[in-house]
C-alpha positions as CSV (number, residue, x, y, z in Angstrom):
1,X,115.2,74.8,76.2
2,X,116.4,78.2,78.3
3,X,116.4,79.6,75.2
4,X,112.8,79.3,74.1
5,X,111.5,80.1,78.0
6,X,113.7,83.1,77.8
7,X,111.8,83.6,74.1
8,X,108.7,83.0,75.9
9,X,108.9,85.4,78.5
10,X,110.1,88.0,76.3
11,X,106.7,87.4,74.0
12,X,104.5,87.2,77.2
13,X,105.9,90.4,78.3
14,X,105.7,92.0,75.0
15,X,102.1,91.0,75.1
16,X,101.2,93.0,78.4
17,X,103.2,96.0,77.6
18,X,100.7,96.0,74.7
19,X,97.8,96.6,76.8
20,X,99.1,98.1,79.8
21,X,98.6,101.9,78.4
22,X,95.3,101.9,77.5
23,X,94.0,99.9,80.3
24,X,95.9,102.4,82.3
25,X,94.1,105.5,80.0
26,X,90.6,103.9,81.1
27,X,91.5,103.5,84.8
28,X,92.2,107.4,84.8
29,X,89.5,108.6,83.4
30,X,86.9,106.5,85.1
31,X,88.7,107.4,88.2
32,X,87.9,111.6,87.1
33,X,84.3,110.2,86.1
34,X,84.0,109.1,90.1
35,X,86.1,112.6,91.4
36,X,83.6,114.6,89.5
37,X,80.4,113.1,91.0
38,X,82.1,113.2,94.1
39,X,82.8,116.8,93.8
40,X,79.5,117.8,92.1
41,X,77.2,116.2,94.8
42,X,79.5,118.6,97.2
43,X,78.9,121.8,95.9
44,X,75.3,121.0,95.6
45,X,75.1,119.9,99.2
46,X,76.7,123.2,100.0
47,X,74.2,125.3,98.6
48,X,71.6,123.2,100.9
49,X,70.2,120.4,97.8
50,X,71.1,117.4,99.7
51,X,73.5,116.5,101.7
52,X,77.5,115.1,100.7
53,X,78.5,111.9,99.8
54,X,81.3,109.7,99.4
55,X,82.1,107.6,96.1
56,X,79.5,104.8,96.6
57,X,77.1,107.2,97.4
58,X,78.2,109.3,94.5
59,X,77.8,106.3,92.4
60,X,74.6,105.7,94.0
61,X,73.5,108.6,92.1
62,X,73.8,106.8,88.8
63,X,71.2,103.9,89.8
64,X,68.4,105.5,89.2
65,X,69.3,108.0,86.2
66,X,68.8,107.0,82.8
67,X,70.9,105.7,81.2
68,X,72.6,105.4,85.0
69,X,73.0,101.4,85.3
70,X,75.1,101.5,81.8
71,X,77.6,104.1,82.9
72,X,78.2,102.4,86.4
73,X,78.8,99.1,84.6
74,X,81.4,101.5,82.3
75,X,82.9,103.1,85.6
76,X,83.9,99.8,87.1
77,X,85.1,98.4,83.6
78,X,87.4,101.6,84.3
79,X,88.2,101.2,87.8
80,X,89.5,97.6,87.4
81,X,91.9,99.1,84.6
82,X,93.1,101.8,87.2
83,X,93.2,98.4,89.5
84,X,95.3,96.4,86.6
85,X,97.8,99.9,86.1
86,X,98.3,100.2,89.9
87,X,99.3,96.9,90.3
88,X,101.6,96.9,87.3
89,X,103.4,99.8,88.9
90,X,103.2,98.2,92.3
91,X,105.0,94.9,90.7
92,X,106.5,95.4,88.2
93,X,107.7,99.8,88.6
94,X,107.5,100.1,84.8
95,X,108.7,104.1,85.1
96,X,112.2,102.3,86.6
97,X,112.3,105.0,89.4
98,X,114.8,102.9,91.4
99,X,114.1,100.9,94.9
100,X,115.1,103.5,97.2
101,X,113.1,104.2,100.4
102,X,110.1,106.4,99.0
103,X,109.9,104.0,96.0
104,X,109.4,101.1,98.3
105,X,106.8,103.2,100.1
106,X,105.2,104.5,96.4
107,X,104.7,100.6,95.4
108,X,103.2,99.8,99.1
109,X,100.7,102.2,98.0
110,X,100.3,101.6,94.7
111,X,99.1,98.0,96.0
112,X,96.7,99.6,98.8
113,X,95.2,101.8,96.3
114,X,94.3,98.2,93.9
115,X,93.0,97.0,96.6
116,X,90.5,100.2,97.3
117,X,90.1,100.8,93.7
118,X,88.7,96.6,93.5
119,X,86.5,97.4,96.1
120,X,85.2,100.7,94.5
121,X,84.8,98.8,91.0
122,X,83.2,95.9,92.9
123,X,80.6,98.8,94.8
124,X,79.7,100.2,91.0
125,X,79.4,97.5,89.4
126,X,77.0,95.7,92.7
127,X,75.0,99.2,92.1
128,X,74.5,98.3,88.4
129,X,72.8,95.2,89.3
130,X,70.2,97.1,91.8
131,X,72.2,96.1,95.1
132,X,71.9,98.2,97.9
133,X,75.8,99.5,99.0
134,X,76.2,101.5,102.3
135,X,79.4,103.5,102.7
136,X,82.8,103.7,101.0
137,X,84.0,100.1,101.8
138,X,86.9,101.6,104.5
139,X,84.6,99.8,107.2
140,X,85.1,96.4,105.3
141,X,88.8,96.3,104.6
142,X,89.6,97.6,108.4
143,X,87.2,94.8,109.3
144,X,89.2,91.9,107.9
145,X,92.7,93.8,108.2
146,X,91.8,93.5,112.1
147,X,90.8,89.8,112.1
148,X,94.5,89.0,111.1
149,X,98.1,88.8,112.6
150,X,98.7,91.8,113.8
151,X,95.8,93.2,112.8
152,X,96.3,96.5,114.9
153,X,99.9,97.4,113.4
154,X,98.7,96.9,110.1
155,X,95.2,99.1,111.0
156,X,97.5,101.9,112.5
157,X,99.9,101.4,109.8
158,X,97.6,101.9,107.1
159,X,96.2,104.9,108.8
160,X,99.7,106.3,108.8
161,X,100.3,105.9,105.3
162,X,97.1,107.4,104.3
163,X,97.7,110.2,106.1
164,X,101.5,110.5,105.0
165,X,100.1,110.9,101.2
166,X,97.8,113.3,101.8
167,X,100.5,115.6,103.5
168,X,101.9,114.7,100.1
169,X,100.0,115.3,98.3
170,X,99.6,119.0,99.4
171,X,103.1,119.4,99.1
172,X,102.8,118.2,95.5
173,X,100.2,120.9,94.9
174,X,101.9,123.8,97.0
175,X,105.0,122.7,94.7
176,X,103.2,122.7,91.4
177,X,104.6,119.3,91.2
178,X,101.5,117.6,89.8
179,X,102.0,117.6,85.9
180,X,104.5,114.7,86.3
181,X,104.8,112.7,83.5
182,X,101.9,114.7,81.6
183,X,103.1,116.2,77.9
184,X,99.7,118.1,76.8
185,X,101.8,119.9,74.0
186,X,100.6,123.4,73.7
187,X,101.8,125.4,76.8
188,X,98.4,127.0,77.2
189,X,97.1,123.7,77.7
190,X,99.6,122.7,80.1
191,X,99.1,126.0,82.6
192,X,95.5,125.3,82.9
193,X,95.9,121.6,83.9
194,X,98.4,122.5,86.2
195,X,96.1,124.9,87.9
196,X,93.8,122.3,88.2
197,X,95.7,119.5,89.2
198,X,97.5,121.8,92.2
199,X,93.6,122.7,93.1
200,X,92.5,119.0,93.1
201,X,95.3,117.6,94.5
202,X,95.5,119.8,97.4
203,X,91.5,119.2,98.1
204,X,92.7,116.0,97.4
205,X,95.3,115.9,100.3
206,X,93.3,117.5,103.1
207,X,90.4,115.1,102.4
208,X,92.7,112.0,102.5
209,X,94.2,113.4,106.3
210,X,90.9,112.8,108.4
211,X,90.8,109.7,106.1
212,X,93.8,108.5,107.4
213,X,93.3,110.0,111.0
214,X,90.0,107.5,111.6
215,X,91.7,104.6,110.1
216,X,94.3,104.9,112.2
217,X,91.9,105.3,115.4
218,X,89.8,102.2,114.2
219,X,92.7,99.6,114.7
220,X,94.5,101.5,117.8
221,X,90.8,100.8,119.3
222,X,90.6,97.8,117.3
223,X,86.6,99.7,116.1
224,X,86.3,99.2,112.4
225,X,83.3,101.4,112.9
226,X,85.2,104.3,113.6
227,X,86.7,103.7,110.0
228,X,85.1,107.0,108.2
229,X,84.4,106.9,104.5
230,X,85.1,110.2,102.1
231,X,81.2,110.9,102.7
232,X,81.6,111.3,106.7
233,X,84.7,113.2,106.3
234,X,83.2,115.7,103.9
235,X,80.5,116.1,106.3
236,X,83.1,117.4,108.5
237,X,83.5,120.4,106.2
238,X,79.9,121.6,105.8
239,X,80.8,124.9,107.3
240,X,80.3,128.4,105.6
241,X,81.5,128.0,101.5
242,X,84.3,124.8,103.2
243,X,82.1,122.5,101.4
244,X,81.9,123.9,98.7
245,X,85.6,125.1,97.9
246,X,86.4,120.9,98.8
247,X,84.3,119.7,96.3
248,X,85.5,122.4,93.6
249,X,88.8,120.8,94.5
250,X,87.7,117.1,94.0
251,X,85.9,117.9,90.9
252,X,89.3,119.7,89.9
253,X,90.8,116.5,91.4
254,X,88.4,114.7,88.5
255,X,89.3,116.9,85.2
256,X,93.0,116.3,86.2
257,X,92.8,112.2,86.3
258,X,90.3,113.1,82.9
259,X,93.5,114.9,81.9
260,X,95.8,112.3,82.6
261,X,94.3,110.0,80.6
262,X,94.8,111.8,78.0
263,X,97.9,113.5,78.1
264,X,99.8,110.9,80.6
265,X,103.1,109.1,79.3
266,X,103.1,105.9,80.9
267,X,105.7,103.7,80.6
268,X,105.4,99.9,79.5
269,X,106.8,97.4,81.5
270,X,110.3,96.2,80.4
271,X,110.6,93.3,78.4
């Protein structure tokens, strides 16, 4: 009887190590699809043709195109595979990098990015449909983190981590640590996604601070509202060419997830 559960098991795991890097592959590059419109709207809205706009309303964009309500419906296909890889590594650490401190802390936010990355392929796939979607969903999730048990703490806490990545993440980039795991092949390949992965991910970082900065605000004032999405923040930077050299650097931020889906190795699950 053990015997045949342990058999069991072992086919069931089998099974999902299968599908775990392609899903994984279509989570990345719907995630560079969202980075790019985010970006592109940026650099627009610095040369004065509209104003910035976070992921929903970069998706937003989309609605009304032709063709639009098909790709959003393809972008949140993606997103809940980047959803499915993140909580993979968040459960299950397929790439076995030990349970030390930061790798505790890496799987925490593994699990907090699933739970954005839901949200985001719940906003595009609402916007396929013709719903009307205000803002990036951060007011939402602080909302309901508030309303339980130590709402606060966890408010703050998440604010904290958010804000601990993007330093990070700019580390990462001043580093030219960002090819991680990436095997393009030919080494003039690989130089030009690292420049563009230590450009996005730095643009990356220093978006995700303020990010972090208002969460943290909205549950030490217990204020969802004060909860900015990635639209508000970049607001914040429509100053001189500021705008414009951020969204270069989130649209660099997209052709590098584009990149990792393509070039990534990623690890099956042991089974």
């Amino acid at each position: 009887m053990n015997h045949s559960i342990e058999a069991a098991g072992a086919s069931a795991a089998h099974r999902v190590a299968g599908w775990v890097p392609p899903v994984a592959r279509m989570g990345y590059a719907a995630k560079g699809v969202v980075y790019l419109l985010v970006g592109g709207i940026a650099i627009k809205a610095a040369s004065a043709a509209g104003g910035a706009e976070g992921n929903t309303g970069a998706l937003a964009t989309l609605a009304d195109s032709q063709g639009g309500r098909t790709a959003l419906v393809l972008i949140a296909a993606g997103l809940v595979g980047h959803v499915v890889w993140r909580a993979v590594q968040a459960l299950l650490d397929p790439e076995h990098d030990g349970t030390d401190a930061k790798r505790v802390g890496m799987r925490a936010f593994y699990a907090l990015s699933a739970f954005v990355y839901g949200s985001l392929a719940l906003t595009a796939w609402q916007l396929s449909k013709g719903s009307q979607v205000r803002g990036d969903g951060h007011e939402i999730w602080v909302a309901r983190l508030l309303d339980k048990p130590m709402g606060t703490w966890l408010v703050m806490a998440a604010g904290l981590g958010v804000m601990a990545y993007g330093v990070h993440q700019v580390v990462k980039a001043i580093r030219g640590d960002v090819n991680r795991r990436l095997h393009p092949g030919d080494a003039q390949i690989s130089r030009g996604v690292t420049l563009v992965g230590r450009v996005g991910t730095a643009a990356r970082g220093i978006v995700m601070l303020p990010i972090g900065w208002f969460v943290f605000c909205a549950g030490r004032h217990y204020r969802a509202d004060l909860a900015a999405d990635t639209g508000e923040v970049l607001k914040m930077f429509e100053h001189g060419g500021l705008l414009a050299a951020v969204g270069i650097g989130l649209a660099a931020y997209g052709l590098h997830q584009i990149a990792k889906a393509v070039y990534r190795r990623i690890e099956r699950p042991a089974s």
